[in-house]
C-alpha positions as CSV (number, residue, x, y, z in Angstrom):
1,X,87.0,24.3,90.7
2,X,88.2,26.2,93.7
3,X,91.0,27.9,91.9
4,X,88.3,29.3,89.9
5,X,86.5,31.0,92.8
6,X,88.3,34.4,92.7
7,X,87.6,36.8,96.1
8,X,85.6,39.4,94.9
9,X,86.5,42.5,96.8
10,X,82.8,43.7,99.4
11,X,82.0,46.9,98.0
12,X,82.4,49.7,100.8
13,X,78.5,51.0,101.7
14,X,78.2,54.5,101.4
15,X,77.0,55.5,104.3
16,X,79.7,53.5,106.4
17,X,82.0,55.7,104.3
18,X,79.8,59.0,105.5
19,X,79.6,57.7,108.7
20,X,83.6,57.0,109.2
21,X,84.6,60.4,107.9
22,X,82.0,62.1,110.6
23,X,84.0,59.9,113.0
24,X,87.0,60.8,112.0
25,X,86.4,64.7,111.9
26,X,84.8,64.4,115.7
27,X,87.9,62.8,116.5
28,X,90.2,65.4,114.8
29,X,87.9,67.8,117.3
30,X,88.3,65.9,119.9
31,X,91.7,65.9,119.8
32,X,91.9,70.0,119.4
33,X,89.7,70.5,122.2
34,X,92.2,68.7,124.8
35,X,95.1,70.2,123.4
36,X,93.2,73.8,124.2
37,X,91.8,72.6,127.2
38,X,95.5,71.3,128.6
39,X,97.5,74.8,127.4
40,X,94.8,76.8,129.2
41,X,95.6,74.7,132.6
42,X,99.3,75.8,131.9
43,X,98.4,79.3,131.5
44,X,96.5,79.2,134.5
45,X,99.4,77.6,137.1
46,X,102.0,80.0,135.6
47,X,99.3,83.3,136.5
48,X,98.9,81.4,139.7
49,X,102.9,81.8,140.0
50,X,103.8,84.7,139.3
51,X,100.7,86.0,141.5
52,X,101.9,84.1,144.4
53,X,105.6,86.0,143.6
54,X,103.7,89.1,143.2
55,X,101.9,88.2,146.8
56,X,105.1,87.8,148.4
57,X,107.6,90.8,146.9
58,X,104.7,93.2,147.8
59,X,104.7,91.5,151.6
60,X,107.8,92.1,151.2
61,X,107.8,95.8,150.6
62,X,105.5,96.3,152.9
63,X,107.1,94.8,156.2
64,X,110.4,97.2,154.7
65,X,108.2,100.1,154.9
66,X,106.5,99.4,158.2
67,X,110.3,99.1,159.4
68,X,111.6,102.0,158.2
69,X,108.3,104.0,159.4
70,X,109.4,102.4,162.7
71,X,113.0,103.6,162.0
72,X,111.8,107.0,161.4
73,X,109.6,107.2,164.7
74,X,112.3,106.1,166.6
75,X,114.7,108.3,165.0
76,X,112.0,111.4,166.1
77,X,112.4,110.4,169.6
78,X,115.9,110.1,170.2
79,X,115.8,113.8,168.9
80,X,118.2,116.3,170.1
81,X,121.7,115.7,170.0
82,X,121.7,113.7,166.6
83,X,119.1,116.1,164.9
84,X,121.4,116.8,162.2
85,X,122.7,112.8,161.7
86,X,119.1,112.0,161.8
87,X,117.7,114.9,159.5
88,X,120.1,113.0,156.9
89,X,118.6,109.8,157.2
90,X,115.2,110.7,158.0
91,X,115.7,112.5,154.6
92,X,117.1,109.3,153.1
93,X,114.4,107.4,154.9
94,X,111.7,109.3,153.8
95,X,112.6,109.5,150.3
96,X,112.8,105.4,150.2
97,X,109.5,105.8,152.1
98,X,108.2,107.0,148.7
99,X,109.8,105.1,146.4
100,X,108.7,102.0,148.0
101,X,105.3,103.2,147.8
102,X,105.0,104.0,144.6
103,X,106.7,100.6,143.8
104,X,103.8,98.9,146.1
105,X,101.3,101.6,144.0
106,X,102.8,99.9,140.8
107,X,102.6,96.6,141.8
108,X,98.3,97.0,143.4
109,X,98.1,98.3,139.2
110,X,99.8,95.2,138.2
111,X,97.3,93.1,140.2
112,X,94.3,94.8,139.7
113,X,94.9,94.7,135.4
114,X,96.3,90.8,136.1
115,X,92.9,90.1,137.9
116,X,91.1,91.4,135.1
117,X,93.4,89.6,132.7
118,X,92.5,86.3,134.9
119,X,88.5,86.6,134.6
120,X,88.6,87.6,131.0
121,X,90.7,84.8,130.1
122,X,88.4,82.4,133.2
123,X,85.2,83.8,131.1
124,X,86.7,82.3,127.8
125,X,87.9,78.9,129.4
126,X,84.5,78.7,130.1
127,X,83.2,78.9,126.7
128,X,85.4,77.0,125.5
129,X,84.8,74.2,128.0
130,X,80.9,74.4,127.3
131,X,81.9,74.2,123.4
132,X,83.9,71.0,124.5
133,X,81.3,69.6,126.3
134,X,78.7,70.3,123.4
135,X,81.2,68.3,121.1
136,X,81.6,65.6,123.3
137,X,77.9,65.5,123.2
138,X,77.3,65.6,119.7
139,X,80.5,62.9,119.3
140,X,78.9,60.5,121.8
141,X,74.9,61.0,119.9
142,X,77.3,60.1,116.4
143,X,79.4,57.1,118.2
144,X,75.7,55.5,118.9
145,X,74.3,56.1,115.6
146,X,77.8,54.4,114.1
147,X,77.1,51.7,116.4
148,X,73.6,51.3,115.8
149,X,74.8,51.5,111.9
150,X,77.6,48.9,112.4
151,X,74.7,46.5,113.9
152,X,72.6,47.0,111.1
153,X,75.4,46.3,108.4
154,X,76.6,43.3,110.3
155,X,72.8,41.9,110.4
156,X,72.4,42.7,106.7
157,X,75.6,40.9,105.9
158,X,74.4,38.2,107.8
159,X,71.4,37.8,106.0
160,X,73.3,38.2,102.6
161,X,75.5,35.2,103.8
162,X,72.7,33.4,104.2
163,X,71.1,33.8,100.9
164,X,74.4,33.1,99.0
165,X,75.0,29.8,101.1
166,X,71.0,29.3,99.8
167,X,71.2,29.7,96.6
168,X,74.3,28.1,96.2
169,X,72.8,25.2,97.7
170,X,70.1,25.6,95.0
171,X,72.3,25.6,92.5
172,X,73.9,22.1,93.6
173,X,70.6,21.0,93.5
């Protein structure tokens, strides 16, 4: 008689079906919004990089140039008998002079339009991160409804389970 009994496959409830695919989709999101929010942090050290280089090769320049102003005062006061040596140099001093602060010009551009690269780019982290966060919010209010679901199918298949074991025992009697 047992061999008889054949397992009847449960049918799947609709809305578990409704509810798993939401779950799944928040997850998929989930999973797109840490991917974002972990190549932004890379962007962000390597700008922090390459302004710390920036930093330095313009402190750089600009301890060169205070020498060679130095250079050039000193050169100014010797004076006299190396006047033509030092026009030379002086020449060849001030013409670096300029070079290196048109290079330090350059590089003030390159930091000014960087910065304004940085707070654009900071302004749309931030959406972004309040977008995540709304997710997250919407994927924890779905998690407790699923749960609150699972509960209720589980109590419903309880009670089912029940009535079957009743009524079979009604039917033996």
């Amino acid at each position: 008689m047992e061999a008889e009994i054949v397992a009847k496959p449960q049918a799947v409830n609709p809305c578990c079906v409704v509810l798993k695919e939401k779950y799944s989709k928040l997850e998929a999101s989930r999973n797109a919004l840490r991917q974002a929010y972990e190549e932004e942090r890379v962007q962000a050290d390597a700008e922090r990089q390459e302004k710390a280089n920036e930093s330095a090769i313009r402190v750089s320049l600009e301890n060169e140039i205070s020498f060679l102003k130095f250079e050039i005062l000193s050169l100014h006061q010797r004076g006299g008998s190396l006047a033509q040596d030092v026009d030379g140099e002086v020449i060849l001093l001030r013409t670096r002079l300029s070079e290196m602060e048109m290079e330090i010009k350059r590089f003030e551009e390159l930091v000014k339009k960087e910065r304004m690269e940085t707070d654009s780019e900071r302004r749309k982290a931030d959406v972004e991160r309040k977008e995540a966060n709304e997710a997250q919010k919407i994927m924890k209010a779905e998690k407790s409804r699923a749960a609150e679901e699972r509960r209720l199918a589980d109590t419903e298949r309880k009670k089912v389970e029940e009535n079957r074991i009743q009524l079979e025992k009604l039917n033996k009697v």
